[in-house]
N, C-alpha and C positions, 0 to 999 in steps of 0.2 A: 623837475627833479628826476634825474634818474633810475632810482630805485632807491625803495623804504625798506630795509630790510624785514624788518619789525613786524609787518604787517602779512609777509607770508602769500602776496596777490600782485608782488611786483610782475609776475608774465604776463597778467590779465591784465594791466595797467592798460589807459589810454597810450595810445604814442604820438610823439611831438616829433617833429623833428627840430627842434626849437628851445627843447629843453636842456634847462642848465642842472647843475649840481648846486641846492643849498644847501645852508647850513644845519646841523638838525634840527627839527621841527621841537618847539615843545609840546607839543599834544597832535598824536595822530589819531584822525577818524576814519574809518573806514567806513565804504559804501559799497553795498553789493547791489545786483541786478534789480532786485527785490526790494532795494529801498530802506534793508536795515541796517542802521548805524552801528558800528561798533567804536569802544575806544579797549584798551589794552584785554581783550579777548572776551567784554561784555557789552552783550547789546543793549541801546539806553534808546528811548525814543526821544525825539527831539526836544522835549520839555526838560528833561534827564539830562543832553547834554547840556544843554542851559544851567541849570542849577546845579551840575557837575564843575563848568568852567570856573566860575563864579567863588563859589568853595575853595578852588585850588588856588586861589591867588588874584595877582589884579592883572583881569582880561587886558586891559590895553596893554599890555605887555608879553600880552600870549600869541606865542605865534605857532599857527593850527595850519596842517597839510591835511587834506581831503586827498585819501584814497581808493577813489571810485574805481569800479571793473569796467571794460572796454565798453561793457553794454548799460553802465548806469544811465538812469535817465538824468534827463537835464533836471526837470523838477525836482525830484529829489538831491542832486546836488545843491540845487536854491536852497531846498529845504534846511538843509546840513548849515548852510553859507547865514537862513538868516536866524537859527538857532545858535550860532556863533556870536552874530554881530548884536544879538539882543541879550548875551551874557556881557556885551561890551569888547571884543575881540575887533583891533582894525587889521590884523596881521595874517590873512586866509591866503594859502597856496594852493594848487591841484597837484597830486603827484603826476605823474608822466613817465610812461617810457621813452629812452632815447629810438629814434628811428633808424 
């Protein structure tokens, strides 16, 4: 993904050089250095997004962009990835900067 605009951390993005442009996400999470998740300017801890996704509609049809900062750790993007997939979410991207 190019850039999220939404999210306000597109320069801190990872960079790909590999990255495409999709389609918009329906639900962006955000991920800082620090490991706290955000979804539209509220941080939820990974149980939160779970019973967030859930609520909103039917996961298998939610397609979720993980927007980590250049210095996310790996673990906590797992983290993010299997609090998605145990609201039932098979649809998870990583944002990306282009390179």
């Amino acid at each position: 993904l190019h850039m999220i605009p939404a999210t306000g951390i597109t320069s801190s993005l990872a960079k790909s050089s590999t990255a495409a442009a999709l389609n918009s996400p329906k639900l962006v999470v955000t991920l800082d250095a620090s490991g706290a998740i955000g979804v539209d300017g509220q941080t939820l801890t990974a149980q939160q997004l779970t019973d967030m996704i859930r609520q909103k509609g039917d996961p298998a049809h939610t397609v979720v962009t993980i927007a980590g900062t250049h210095d996310t750790s790996l673990q906590n993007v797992m983290k993010v990835m299997d609090a998605c997939r145990t609201a039932g979410v098979t649809q998870i991207g990583l944002a990306a900067q282009k390179q």
